[in-house]
C-alpha positions as CSV (number, residue, x, y, z in Angstrom):
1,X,-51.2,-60.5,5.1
2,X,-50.1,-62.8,8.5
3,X,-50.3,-61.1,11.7
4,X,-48.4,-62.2,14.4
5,X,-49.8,-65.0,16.8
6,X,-49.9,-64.2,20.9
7,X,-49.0,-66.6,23.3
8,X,-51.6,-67.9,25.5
9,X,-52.0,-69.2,29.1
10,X,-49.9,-71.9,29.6
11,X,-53.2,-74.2,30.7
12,X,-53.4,-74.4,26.7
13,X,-50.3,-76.3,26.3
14,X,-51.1,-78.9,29.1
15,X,-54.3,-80.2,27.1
16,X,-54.0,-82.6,23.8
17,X,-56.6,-84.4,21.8
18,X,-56.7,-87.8,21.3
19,X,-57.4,-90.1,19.2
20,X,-57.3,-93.6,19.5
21,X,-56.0,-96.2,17.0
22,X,-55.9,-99.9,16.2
23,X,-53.2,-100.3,14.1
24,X,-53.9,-98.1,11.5
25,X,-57.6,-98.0,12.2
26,X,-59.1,-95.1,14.0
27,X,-61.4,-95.5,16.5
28,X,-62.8,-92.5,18.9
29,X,-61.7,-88.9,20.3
30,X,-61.4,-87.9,23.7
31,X,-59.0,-85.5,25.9
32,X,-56.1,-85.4,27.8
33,X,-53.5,-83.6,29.8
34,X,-49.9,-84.0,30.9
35,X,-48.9,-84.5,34.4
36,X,-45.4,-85.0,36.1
37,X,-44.9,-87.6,38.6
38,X,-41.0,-87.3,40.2
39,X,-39.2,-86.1,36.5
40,X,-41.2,-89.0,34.4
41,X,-44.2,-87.9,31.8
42,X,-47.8,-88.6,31.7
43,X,-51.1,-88.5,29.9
44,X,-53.7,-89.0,32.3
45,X,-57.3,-89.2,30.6
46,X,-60.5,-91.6,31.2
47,X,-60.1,-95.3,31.6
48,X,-62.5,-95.9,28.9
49,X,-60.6,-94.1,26.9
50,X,-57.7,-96.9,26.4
51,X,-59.8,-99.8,27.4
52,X,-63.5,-100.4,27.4
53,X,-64.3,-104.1,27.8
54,X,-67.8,-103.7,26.8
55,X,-67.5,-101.6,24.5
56,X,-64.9,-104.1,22.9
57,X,-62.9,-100.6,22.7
58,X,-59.3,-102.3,22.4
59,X,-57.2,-99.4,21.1
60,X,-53.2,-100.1,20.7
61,X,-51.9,-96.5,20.5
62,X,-53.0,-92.9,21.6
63,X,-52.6,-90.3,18.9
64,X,-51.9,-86.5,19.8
65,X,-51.4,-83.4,17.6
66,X,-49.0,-81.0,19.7
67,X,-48.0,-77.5,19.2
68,X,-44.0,-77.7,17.9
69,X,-44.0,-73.7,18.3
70,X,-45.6,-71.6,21.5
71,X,-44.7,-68.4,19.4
72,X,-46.5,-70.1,16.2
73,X,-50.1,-71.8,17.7
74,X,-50.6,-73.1,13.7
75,X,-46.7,-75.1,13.8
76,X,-47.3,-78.8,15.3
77,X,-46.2,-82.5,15.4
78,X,-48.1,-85.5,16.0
79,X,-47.0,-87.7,18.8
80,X,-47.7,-91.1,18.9
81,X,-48.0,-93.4,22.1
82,X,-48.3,-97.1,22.5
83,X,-50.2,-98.2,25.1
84,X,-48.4,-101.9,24.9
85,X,-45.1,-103.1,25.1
86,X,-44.6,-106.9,24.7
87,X,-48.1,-107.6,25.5
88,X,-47.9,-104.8,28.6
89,X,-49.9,-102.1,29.5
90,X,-47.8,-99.1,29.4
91,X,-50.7,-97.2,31.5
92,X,-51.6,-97.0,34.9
93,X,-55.1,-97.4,37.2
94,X,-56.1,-97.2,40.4
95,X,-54.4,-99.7,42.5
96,X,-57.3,-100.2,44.8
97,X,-60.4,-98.9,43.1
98,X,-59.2,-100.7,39.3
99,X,-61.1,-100.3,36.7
100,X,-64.3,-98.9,38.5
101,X,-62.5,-95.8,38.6
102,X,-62.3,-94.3,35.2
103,X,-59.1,-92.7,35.0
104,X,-55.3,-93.6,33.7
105,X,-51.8,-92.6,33.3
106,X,-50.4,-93.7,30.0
107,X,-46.4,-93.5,30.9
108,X,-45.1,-91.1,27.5
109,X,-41.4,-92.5,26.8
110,X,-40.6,-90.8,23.8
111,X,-37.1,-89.5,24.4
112,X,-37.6,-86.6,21.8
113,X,-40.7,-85.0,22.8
114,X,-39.5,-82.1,24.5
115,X,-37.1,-81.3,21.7
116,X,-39.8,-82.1,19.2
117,X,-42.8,-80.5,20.9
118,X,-44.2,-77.4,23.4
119,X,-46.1,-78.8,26.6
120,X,-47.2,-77.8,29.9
121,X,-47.5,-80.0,32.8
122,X,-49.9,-80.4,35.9
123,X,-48.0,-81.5,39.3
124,X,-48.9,-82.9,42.3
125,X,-48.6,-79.5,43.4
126,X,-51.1,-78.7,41.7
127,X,-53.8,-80.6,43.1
128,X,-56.8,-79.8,45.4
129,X,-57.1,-81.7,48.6
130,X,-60.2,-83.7,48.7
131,X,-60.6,-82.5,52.3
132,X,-61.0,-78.9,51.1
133,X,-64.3,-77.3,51.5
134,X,-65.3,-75.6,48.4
135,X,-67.6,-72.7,48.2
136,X,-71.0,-73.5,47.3
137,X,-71.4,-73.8,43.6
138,X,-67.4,-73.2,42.8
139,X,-67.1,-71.9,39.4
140,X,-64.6,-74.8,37.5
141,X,-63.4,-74.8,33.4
142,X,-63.4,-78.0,31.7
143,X,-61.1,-78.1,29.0
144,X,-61.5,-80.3,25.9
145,X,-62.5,-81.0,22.4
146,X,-66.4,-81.9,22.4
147,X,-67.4,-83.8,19.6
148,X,-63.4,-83.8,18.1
149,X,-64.8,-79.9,17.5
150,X,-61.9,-77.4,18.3
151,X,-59.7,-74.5,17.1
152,X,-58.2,-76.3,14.2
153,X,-55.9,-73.4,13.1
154,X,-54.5,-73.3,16.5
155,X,-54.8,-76.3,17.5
156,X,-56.5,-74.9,21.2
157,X,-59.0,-76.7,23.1
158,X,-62.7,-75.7,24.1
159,X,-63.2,-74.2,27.2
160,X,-66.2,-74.8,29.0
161,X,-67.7,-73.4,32.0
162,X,-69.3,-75.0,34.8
163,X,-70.1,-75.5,38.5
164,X,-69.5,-77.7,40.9
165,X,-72.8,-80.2,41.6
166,X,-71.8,-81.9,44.8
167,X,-70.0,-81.5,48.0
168,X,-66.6,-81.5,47.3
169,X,-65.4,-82.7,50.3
170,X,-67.9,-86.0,50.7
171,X,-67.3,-88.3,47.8
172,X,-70.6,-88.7,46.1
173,X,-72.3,-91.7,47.1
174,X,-68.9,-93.0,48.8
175,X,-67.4,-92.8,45.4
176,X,-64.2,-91.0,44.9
177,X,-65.6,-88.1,42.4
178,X,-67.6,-85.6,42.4
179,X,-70.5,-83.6,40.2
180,X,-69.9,-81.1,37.9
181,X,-73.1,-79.5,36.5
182,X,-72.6,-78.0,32.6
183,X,-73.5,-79.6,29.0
184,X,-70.9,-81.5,28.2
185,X,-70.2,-83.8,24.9
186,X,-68.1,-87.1,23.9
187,X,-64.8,-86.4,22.9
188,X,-64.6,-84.6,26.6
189,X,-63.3,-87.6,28.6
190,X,-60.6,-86.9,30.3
191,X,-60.4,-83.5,30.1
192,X,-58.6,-81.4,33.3
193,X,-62.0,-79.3,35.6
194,X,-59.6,-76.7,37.2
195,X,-60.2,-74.1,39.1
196,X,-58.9,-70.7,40.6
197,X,-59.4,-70.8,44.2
198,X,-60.0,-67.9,47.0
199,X,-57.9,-69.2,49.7
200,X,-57.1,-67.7,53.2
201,X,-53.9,-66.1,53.8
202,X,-52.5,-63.9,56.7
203,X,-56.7,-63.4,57.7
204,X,-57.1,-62.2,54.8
205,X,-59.7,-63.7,51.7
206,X,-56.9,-63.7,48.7
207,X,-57.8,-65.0,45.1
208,X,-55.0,-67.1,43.5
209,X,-54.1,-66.8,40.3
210,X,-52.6,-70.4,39.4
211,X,-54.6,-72.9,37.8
212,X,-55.6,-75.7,40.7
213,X,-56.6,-79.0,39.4
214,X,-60.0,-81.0,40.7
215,X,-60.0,-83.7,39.0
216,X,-61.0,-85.6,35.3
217,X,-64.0,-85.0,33.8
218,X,-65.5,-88.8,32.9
219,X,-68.2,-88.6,31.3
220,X,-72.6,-87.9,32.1
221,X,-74.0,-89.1,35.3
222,X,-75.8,-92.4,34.7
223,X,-79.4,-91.9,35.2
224,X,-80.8,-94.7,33.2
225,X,-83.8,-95.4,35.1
226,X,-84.7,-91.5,33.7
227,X,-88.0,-92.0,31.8
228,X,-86.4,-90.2,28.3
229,X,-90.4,-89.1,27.2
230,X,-90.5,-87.0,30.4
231,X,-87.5,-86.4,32.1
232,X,-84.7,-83.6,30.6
233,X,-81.5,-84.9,30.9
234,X,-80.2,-83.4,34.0
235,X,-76.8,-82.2,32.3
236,X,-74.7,-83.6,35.5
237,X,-71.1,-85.2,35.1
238,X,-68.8,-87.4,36.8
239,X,-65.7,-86.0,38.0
240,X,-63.0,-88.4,39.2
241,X,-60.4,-86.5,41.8
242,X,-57.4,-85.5,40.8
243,X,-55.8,-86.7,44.2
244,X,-55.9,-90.2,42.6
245,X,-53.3,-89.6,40.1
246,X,-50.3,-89.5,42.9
247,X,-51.7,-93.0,44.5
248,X,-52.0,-94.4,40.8
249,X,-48.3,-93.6,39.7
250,X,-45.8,-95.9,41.8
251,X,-42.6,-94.1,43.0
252,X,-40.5,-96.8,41.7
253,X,-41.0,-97.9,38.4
254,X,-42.2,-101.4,37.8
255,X,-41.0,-104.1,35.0
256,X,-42.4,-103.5,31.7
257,X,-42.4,-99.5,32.5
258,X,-38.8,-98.3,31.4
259,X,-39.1,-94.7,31.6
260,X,-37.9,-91.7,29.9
261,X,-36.6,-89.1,32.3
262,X,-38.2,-85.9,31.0
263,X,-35.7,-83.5,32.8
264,X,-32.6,-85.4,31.4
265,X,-34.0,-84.5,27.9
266,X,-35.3,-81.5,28.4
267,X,-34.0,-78.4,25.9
């Protein structure tokens, strides 16, 4: 006997798992989410994720299993997305802060993947101002697929709670991310840390209900002068901020990045 399957929160649909391929060679997991920049598609997820030069992590194409039904979580369709096109990246970094910043937005040009596939999108709208003073200890998700481990029948992400470790508003060590404190696992880069904030409206303390994005989990705070026969791992993450993504994205698009507009093939 089936019973029937509910939707879920939209957030669902805005998170994929990846996994990376030379060729036909597979090579890692990690996480990902879709954001829209001015009607053209992304997959923004951790630098290292597409390119780790010493790691010799040279992957050629991102592999994502998607949901093809919102009213069927087991129905899906793999997308597949080259991160070269005649010798090009098809992705995106930080203009200013390159590769020490460890996030990217791989451009998604496949003119059938709204028809072929159910997504959710973060916007720029979407995204918390740096400047904004959190409460102390804001309570984040960080969605992802730790260790490849997930819903498999569903195809749905782990969610995993955690807190915010620094102060939002001062980059940590004049870096632009921030701490996240929880027990986190590879196969998380990249994931979305989102938030519902209390925000002030008309004088009064109002709780919104939209999902607000921070920023991209990376991966564990580098502590390697921690003395491993002593010292517990101190379970504390790096968190680039989402506020990058708009400054990474040019408005006009650049030779080498022909573009699929995502409204004009929408269903």
């Amino acid at each position: 006997m089936t019973t029937a399957i509910q939707t879920v929160d939209d957030i669902y649909f805005r998170v994929a798992k990846i996994r990376t391929f030379d060729g036909e060679l597979p090579l890692t997991n990690a996480t990902g989410f879709f954001y829209m920049h001015q009607a053209f598609l992304y997959l923004v997820t951790s630098r290292h994720v597409v390119l780790n030069e010493l790691e010799e992590h040279r992957p050629d194409r991102l592999q994502l299993s998607l949901h093809s039904n919102q009213h069927d979580l087991r129905q899906r369709a793999e997308l597949s997305i080259p991160l070269y096109k005649d010798g090009l990246p098809q992705w995106y970094q930080h203009p200013v802060h390159t590769s020490s910043a460890d996030v990217v937005a791989v451009a998604v040009n496949d003119p059938n993947v709204s028809r072929d596939h159910d997504l959710a999108t973060f916007s720029r709208q979407d995204i918390v101002d740096t400047k904004s003073v959190l409460p102390l200890g804001q309570q984040v998700h960080i969605l992802g697929f730790p260790l490849g481990f997930h819903d498999t029948v569903h195809n749905l992400p782990i969610v995993r709670n955690a807190t915010v470790a620094s102060s939002y508003s001062h980059p940590f060590k004049g870096e632009p991310y921030f701490l996240t404190d929880a027990r986190l696992h590879r196969g998380m880069s990249g994931s979305p840390v989102i938030t519902q904030l209390t925000c002030k409206q008309d004088d009064e303390l109002q709780q919104t209900t939209k999902w607000r994005l921070l920023g991209i989990h990376s991966s564990a705070l580098d502590v390697s002068d921690r003395d491993p026969e002593q010292d517990e791992k101190l379970a504390l993450n790096t968190t680039w901020y989402a506020s990058l993504l708009p400054e990474m994205i040019p408005d006009n698009i650049q030779v080498g990045h022909e573009r699929v507009n995502w409204n004009a093939t929408s269903r």
